[in-house]
C-alpha positions in Angstrom: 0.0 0.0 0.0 3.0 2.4 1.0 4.4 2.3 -2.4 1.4 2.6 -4.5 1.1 5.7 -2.4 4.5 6.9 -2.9 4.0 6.5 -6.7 1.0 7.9 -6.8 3.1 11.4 -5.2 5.8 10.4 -7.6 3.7 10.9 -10.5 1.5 13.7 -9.1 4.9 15.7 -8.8 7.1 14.7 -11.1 5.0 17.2 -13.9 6.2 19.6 -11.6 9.2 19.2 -11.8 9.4 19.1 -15.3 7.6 22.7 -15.6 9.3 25.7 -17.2 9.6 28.5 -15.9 7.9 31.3 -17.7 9.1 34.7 -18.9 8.8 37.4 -16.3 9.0 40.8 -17.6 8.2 44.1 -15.8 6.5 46.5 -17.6 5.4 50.5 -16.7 1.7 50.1 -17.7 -0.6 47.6 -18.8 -0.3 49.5 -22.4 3.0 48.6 -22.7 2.3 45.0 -21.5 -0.2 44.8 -24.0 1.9 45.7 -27.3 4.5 43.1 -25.9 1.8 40.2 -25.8 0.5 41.4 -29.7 4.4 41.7 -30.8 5.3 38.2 -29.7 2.0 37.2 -30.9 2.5 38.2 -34.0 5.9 36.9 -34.7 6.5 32.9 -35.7 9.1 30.9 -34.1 12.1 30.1 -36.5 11.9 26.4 -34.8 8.4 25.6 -34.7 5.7 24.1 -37.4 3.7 27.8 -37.4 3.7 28.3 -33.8 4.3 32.1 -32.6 7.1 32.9 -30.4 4.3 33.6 -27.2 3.2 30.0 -27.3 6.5 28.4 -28.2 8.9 26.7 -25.8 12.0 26.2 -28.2 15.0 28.3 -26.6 15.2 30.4 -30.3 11.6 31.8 -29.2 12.5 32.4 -25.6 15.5 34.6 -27.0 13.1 35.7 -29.5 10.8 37.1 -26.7 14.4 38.5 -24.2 14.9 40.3 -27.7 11.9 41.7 -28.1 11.4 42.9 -24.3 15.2 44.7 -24.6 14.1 46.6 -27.4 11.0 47.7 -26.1 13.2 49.1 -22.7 15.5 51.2 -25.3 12.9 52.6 -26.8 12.6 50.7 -30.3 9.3 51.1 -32.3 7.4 48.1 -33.2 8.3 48.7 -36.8 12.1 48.5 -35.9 11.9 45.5 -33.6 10.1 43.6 -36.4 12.7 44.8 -38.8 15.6 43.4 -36.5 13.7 40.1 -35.7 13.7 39.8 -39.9 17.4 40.4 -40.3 18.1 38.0 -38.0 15.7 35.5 -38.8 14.6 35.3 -42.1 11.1 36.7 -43.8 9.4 33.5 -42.1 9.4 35.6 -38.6 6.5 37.5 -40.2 2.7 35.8 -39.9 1.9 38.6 -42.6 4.7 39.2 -45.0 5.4 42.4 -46.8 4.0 42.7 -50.6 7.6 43.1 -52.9 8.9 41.1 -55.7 9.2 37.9 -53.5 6.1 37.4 -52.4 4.0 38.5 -55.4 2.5 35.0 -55.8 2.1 34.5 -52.2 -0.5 37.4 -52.4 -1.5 36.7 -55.9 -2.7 33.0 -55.7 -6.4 33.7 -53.7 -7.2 36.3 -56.4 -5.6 34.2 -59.1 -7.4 31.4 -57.9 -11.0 33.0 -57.2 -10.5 34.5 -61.0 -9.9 31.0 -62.3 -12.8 29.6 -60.7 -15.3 32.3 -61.8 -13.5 31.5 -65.7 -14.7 27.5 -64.7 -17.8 28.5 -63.7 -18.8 30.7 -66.8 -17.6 28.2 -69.7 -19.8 25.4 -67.6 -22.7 27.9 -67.8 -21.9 28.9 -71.4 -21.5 25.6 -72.5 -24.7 24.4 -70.7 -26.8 27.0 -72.3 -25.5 26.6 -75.7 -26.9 22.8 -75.2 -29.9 24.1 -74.0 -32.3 21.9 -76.1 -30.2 20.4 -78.4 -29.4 18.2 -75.7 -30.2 14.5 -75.8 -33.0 13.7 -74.4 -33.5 10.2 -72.1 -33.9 7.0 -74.3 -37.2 4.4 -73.6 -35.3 2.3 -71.5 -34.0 5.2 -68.8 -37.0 6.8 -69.3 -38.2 3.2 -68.2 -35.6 2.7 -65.1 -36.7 6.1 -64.0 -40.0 5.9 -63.5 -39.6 2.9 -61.7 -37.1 4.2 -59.5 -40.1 7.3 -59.0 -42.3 4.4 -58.1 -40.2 2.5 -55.8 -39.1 5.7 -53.8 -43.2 6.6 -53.9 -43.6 3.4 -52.5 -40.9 3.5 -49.8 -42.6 6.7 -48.7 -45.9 5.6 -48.2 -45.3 3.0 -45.9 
């Protein structure tokens, strides 16, 4: 009995143990609080399968956040800490990524795509009207298997 007990606390404890300590920053005002949490919210861990550097454990987003907090105590804008974050890290910091020459198509492809789809949509309907009733109509023999599937599902109901 004594040892199921004692592994009972071993396991109740031992996630303890394991915990990490989180990030404890002091801030002036709840303002300046505030703009930390949506800066490290909106910033994606180098590390992680899209994951932003506020929800990620990985030590690059825990020096991600140290980084971000410094600049905010000298001053830095949000614009220049993102900038910094970028030249360190790569585009792939950014959730949103600026519109330039690289990442034309990244912007591109919904409208692109939207635009081909309405193009699909109108030669179906175009096509459809043209064979409007030139169409073939049904032979005897599906004209046949329908209205005996009509029937059957008629019957179905009523019972």
């Amino acid at each position: 009995m004594i040892r199921v007990v004692l592994v009972a606390f071993a396991v109740l404890f031992s996630g303890l143990a394991a915990a990490e300590v989180a990030d404890v920053y002091n801030f002036e005002d709840s303002r300046q609080e505030q703009r930390y949490q949506t800066l490290i919210s909106e910033l994606r861990c180098p590390k992680c399968q899209n994951q932003n550097i506020a929800d990620s454990n990985s030590p690059i987003s825990k020096d991600m956040r140290e980084e971000v907090y410094q600049m905010m105590k000298q001053g830095a804008s949000n614009e220049a800490i993102v900038e910094a974050l970028v030249a360190r890290f790569g585009e792939f910091v950014r959730y949103k990524p600026q519109f330039d020459s690289r990442t034309f198509l990244l912007w591109a492809t919904p409208a692109i795509a939207v635009f081909g789809g309405l193009l699909v949509v109108a030669g179906v309907v175009i096509r459809s009207r043209r064979a409007g009733p030139d169409a073939p109509a049904l032979s005897e023999e599906e004209k046949a298997r329908v209205d005996k599937m009509l029937a059957a599902h008629k019957h179905d109901r009523a019972s």
